[in-house]
N, C-alpha and C positions, 0 to 999 in steps of 0.2 A: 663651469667647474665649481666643487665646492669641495671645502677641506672637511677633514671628520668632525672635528668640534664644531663646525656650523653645521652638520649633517646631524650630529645629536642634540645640539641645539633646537633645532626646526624640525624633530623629531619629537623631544619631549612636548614643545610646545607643542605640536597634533596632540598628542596623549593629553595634554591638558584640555585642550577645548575640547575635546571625545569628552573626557570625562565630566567638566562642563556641560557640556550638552546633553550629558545623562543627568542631570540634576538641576535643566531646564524646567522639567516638567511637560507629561504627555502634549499639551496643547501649543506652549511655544516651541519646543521643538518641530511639532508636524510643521507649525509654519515658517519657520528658519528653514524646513526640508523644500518646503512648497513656493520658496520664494515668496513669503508673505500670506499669500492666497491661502483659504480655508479649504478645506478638503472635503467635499462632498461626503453627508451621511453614509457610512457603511451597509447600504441596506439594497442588494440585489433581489432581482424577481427567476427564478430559476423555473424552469417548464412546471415543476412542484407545488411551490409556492415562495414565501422571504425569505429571505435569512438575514440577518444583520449579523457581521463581521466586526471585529477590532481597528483599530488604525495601528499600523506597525511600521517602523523604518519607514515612515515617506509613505507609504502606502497603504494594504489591507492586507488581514488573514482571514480567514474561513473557513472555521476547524472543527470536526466531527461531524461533516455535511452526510447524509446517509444519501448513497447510490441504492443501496437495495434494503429489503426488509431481512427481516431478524431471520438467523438461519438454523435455529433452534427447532426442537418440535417433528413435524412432520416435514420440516424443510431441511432435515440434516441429512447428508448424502445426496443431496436432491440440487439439479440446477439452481442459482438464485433470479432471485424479481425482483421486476422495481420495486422501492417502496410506495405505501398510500402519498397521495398528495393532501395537503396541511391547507389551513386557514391561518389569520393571521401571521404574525414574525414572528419564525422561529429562531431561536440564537443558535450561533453558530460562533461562540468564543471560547469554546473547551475543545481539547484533542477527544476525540469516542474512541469506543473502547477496544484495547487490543484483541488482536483472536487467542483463542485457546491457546494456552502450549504453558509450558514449564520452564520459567525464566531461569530455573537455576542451574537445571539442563546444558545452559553455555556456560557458567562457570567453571564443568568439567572440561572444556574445550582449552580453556589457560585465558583466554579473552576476560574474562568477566569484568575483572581490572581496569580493561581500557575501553571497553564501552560501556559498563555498568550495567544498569538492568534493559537489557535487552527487548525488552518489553514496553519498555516506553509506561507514560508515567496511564493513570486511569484503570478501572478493575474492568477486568476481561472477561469477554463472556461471549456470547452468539449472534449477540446483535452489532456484530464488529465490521459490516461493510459500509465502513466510513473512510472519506477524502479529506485532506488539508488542502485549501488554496491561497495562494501568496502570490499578490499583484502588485506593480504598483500605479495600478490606475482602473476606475470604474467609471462605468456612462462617459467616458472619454474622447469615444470616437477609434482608440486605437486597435490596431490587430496584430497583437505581439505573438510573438513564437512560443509557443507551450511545450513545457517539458516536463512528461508524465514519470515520475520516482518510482523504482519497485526497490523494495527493501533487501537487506540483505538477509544471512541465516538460515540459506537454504530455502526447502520448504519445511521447516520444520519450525525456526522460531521466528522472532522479529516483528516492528511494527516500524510505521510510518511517525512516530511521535514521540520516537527520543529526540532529545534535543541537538546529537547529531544531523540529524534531519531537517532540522528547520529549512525553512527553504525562501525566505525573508530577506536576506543578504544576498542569496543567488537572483532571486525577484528584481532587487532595487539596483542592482550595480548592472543587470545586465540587460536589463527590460525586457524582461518576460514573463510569464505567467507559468509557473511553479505550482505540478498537484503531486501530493505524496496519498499512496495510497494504503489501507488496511484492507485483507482477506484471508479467506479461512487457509489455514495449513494443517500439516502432519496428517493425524488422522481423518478430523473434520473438513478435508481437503482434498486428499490424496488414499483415503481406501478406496480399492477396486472390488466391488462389490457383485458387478455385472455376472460374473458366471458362478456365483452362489446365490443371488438374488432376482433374476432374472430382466426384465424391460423396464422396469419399477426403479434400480439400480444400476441403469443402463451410463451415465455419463459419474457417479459417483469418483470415479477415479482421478479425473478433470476438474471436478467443481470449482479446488480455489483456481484454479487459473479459469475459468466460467466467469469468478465473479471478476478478475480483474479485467475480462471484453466488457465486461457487463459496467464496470467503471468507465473504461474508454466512451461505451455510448454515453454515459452521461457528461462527459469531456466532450463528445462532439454535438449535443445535444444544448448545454449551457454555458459552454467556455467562455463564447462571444460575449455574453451579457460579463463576463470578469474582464474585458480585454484582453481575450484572447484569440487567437486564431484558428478554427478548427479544422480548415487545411493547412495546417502547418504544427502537425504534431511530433514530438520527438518522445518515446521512450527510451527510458534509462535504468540503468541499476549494475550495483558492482556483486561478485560473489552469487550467493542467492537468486538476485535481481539481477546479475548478468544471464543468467541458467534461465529464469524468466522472462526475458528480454528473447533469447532464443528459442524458448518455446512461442511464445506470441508470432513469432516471425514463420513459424510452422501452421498455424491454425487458420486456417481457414475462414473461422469467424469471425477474427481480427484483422480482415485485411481491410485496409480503406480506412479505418479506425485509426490509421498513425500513419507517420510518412517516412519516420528518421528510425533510425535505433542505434545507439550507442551502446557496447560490451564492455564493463571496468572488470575484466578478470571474470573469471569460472563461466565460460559459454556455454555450456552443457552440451555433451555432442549428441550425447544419450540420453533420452528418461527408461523408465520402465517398459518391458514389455507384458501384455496380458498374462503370459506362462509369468512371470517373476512377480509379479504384482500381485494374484490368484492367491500364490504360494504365501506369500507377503501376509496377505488378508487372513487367510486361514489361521496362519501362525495368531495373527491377533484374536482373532475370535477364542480362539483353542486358551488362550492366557487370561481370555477375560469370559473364559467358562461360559458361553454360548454358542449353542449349535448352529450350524449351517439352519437348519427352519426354525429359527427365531430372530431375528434379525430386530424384530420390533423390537427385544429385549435392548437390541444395542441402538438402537431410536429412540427410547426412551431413557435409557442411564443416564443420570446425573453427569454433568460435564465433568467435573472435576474426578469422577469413578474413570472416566473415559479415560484422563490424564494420567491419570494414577497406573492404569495399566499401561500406554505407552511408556510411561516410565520402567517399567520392568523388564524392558527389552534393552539389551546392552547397545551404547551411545550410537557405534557406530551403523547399528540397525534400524537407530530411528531415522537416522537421512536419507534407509531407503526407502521413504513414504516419498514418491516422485510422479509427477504425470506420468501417463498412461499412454503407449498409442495405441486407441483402443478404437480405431476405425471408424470416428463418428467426429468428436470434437478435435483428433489429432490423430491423422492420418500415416506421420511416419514421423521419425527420429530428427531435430532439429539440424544436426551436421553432421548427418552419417544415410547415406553413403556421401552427400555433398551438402552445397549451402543449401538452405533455403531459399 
């Protein structure tokens, strides 16, 4: 037993050596964390090529890794791909850059306040199918439990790289291997383009949740080399990233790719149907003054023209930018008529 005065007694003093220990300095700290021992270079070989990471908490991050290539250009609407694979060390100690969307967009929501910019810190743009990973251990030998982040915001905003998200704390205290991921939303995500565009625009409606299988392979493809386990995947996400967490759990092409799924709130029972989504698209086309046969027109606009005109649709219109079941990448409705 202990009385309250010794309980904040040995309380403060924590606080003090915490804060001590942040003004150890990066190098004795790692090794106060590491029991003395130095901590092996940051520096992974990924199917790709290097990366060199940071040392964080005891461990490592490896932040704006790119899973696929830029989804800008001729690749907007369009499945994503892997990226080119690299020569020498690439770094990997910046968060990359959030997707598309209008950070200020959630400040109408009453939020803005308590999670700030939504968007996470980095300038946003189309080459945004980038991962953070946070381990606490490399070349180790270990196979820790991996748990894949889907963000929150719907599909409309958000990123993996506010500082809500860090996933460094969740890494070192529980020994696992932590990946937060960024992909496309809203429009650059979620127009159904298939029955104005024809085979060409065939999975347009699906793509960000495409790129996030498309993330998973490279989770089951390089994890091992972070200490991780690639049968023993867990996805996650609250809100948004619960809604995506059940759609994944419907797709087909994700299966084998995870093994767990946790829902923190808003499971999505329903996405979009093709009739509702059609409708959806057309509306946008019609505001952003392009015909059903031009589409290139809307291939080609400047990103930020893109944004500008989802903005012009009232708030509660833009959330209905939602997967698709559109009988190819997602076959039917994530909990309706039942589970997955």
């Amino acid at each position: 037993m202990i009385d309250r005065r010794e309980l904040l007694k040995s309380s403060l003093l924590g606080c003090g050596v915490a804060v001590a220990h942040r003004g150890l300095g990066p190098s004795l700290s790692r090794s106060l964390l590491s029991g003395g021992a130095s901590l092996p270079e940051p520096i992974v070989e990924t199917r790709l090529g290097r990366l060199r990471g940071t040392s964080e908490n005891g461990g490592y991050a490896f932040k704006g890794v790119h899973y696929g290539a830029p989804t800008g250009g001729a690749g907007r609407f369009r499945p994503p791909s892997p990226p080119a694979p690299w020569t020498g060390i690439r770094s990997a100690v910046d968060l990359g850059p959030p997707a598309p969307q209008n950070p200020a967009a959630f400040e109408a929501t009453g939020f803005g306040s308590l999670w700030g910019n939504f968007a996470g810190p980095g300038t946003m743009g189309e080459d945004c199918l980038v991962l953070n990973v946070w381990t606490p251990g490399i070349r180790d030998g270990a196979r820790r439990p991996v748990m894949v982040w889907l963000h929150g915001g719907g599909f409309l905003l958000g990123s993996a790289g506010i500082p809500l998200y860090d996933g460094a704390n969740l890494a070192a205290r529980h020994d696992v291997v932590v990946v937060g991921i960024n992909h496309r939303l809203n429009i650059f995500g979620h127009l159904y383009l298939a029955k104005i565009g024809g085979e060409q625009y065939a999975d347009s409606g699906n793509v960000g949740m495409l790129d996030i299988v498309l993330a998973l392979h490279w989770v089951r493809d390089n994890i091992a080399r972070f200490g991780g386990d690639p049968g023993n995947v867990t996805i996650f996400g609250e809100s948004g990233g619960g809604e995506k967490v059940g759609t994944l759990m419907a797709m087909p092409s994700a299966q084998g790719l995870f093994h767990k799924a946790v829902v923190q709130s808003g499971p999505g029972l329903r996405v979009s149907t093709p009739e509702e989504a059609d409708a959806l698209a057309r509306g946008f086309l019609a505001r952003a003054r392009v015909e059903p046969t031009q589409l290139d027109r809307l291939v080609s606009m400047p990103m930020e023209q893109v944004i500008g005109v989802l903005d012009s649709f009232p708030l509660v219109e833009t959330f209905a930018f939602l997967p698709v079941v559109d009988g190819r990448s997602l076959l039917r409705h994530p909990f309706d008529p039942d589970a997955p």
